[in-house]
C-alpha positions, 0 to 999 in steps of 0.5 A: 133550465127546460128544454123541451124541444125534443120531447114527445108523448105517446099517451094522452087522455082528455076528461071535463072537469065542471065546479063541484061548489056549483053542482056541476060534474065531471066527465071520464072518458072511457080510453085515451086518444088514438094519435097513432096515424095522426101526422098534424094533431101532435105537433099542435098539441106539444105546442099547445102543451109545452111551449108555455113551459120555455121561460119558466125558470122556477122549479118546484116540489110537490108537498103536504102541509104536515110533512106526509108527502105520501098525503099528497093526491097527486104525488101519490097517483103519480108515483104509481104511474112512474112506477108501472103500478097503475096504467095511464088512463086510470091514472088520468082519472085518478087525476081529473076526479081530484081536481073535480073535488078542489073546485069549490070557488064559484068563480073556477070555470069549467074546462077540459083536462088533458093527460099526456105521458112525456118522453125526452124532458130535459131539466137542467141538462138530463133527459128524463120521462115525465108526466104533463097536466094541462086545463083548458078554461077560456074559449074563444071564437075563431073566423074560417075563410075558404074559396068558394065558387070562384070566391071565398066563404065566411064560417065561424066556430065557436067554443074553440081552443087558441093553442098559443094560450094555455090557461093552466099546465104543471109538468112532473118530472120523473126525479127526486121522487122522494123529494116530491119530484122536479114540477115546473107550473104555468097558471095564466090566471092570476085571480084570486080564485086561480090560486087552487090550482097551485094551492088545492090541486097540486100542493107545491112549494118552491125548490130552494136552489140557487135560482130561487135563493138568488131571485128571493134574496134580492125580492127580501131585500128590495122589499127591506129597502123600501118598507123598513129601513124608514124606521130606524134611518131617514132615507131620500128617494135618492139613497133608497136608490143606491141602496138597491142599485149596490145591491144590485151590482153585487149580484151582478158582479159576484158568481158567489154570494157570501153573507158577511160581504154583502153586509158590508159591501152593500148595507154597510152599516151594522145596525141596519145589517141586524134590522136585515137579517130579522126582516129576512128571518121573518121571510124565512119563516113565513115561506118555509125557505130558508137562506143559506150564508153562500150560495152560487149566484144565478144570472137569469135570477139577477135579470128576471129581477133587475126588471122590478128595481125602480132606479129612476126619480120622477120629478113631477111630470116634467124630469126623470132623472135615472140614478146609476151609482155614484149617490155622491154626485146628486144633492137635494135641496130647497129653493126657498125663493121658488118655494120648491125642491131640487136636485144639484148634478154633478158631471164631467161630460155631456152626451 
């Protein structure tokens, strides 16, 4: 979990970043921000800057796609930040220059660049000194009333910052550095030429904990339900919904996920277990993230994920029927007569 309700930052540096594939430039300021004597500016900016970060549970690592983690830009300017081997505002340089160089789509929209040093970053129970990077792309226009003589005036400013929308921010965390440190990342754009920011700028992958190994089990086996087992079973709506909600439960129910029980408390049948596990080999392969036979089940993993199970029948638009277990008490039919399907119910008492 984040916490950053304690943190505070002592450095920042501000640089403009335009699209190096449109000919634009990038701008370097020459000192970082005077915040000294500032008793209002840093509390807005920490707002603007953090509290994106407070419902972001994934946690992820910086990386290079041939295995140097040295390769990587930003772990390699970063790392000498941490290390006191280059000061903080050649650092921020550093880092606004290479974001410059990834901006090659034509639709990447100019913006500010904004580099603070962080203290008090707290990650899963531990204090830790971090650094935070953050891009403001979008402007709006903001309506200024104030009294005047004896009524009020109207003034606008345009081009201005909503502080409660960030467009894109990475926080890294001063650990694990061999690892590629502990990165959390928030990108409000979910165009296709947002993906460089996380692709192109920061080159990240996800940490394998148990959030993820929980969160990603599920998300594989939803997906499993819904796209393969067709193949092999014929399958009604209904079963598919069982099927996911036994899934489900299990995680739900259980503090520690074991590979063989699931197989046969929830799939429980070994032709589809083997038709699972390749499904879920072929995940593993294709996002370098691979599963482990037991791991400790994460709860917020469990809710963030029992949004998108879809346990409800729709019934042309005239009946939904939600489906909570007990797949033994509904029945499909066909009414010849009526030329239409149906659903027999089966209950003890009605509410």
């Amino acid at each position: 979990m984040f916490f950053h309700q304690d943190a505070t930052f002592d450095q920042l540096s501000i640089h403009r970043v335009g699209n190096k594939s449109q000919e634009e430039f990038y701008i370097l300021s020459e000192q970082p921000v005077p915040l000294e004597n500032d008793d209002v500016l840093p509390p807005l900016l920490m707002q603007y800057f953090m509290s994106p970060f407070a419902k972001v549970n994934e946690v992820y690592r910086l990386f290079h796609p041939n295995g140097e983690l040295a390769l990587n830009e930003i772990y390699h300017f970063t790392k000498q930040f941490f290390k006191e081997q280059l000061a903080f505002h050649e650092y921020s340089q550093q880092i606004a220059k290479h974001l410059y160089e990834v901006c090659m789509h034509p639709k990447i929209k100019p913006g500010e660049v904004y580099v603070v040093s962080l203290n008090n970053v707290q990650i899963e129970g531990e204090n830790y000194d971090a650094v935070g990077i953050f891009k403001s792309e979008n402007k709006e226009t903001y309506l200024k009333v104030y009294p005047n003589q004896g009524g009020f005036q109207l003034d606008y400013e345009e081009e201005a910052i909503n502080i409660n929308k960030l467009d894109k921010g990475v926080i890294i965390v001063n650990v694990e550095e061999e690892e590629g440190y502990k990165v959390l990342v928030v990108d409000q754009t979910n165009k296709t030429e947002a993906v460089y920011w996380k692709d192109d700028f920061l080159k990240i992958k996800i940490r394998n904990d148990d959030f993820n190994q929980t969160g990603n089990y599920l998300k594989v086996y939803k997906n499993f339900v819904n796209e393969k087992l067709d193949d092999m079973f014929e399958l009604e709506k209904a079963d598919k919904i069982d099927l996911l909600n036994k899934s489900l439960n299990y995680f739900k129910e259980k503090e520690t996920f074991d590979q063989e029980e699931f197989e046969e408390e929830v799939i429980g049948n070994p032709i589809a277990a083997t038709m699972f596990n390749d499904f879920r080999s072929g995940f593993e392969d294709e996002f370098d993230s691979p599963f482990q036979s037991s791991f400790d089940i994460a709860d917020k993993a469990v809710k963030k994920m029992e949004a998108s199970y879809k346990t409800v029948l729709k019934l042309d638009k005239n009946f939904h029927v939600y489906l909570h277990g007990k797949r033994e008490y509904i029945e499909k039919g066909f009414d010849e007569e009526k030329g239409m399907n149906y659903y027999k119910l089966y209950f003890e008492n009605e509410s």
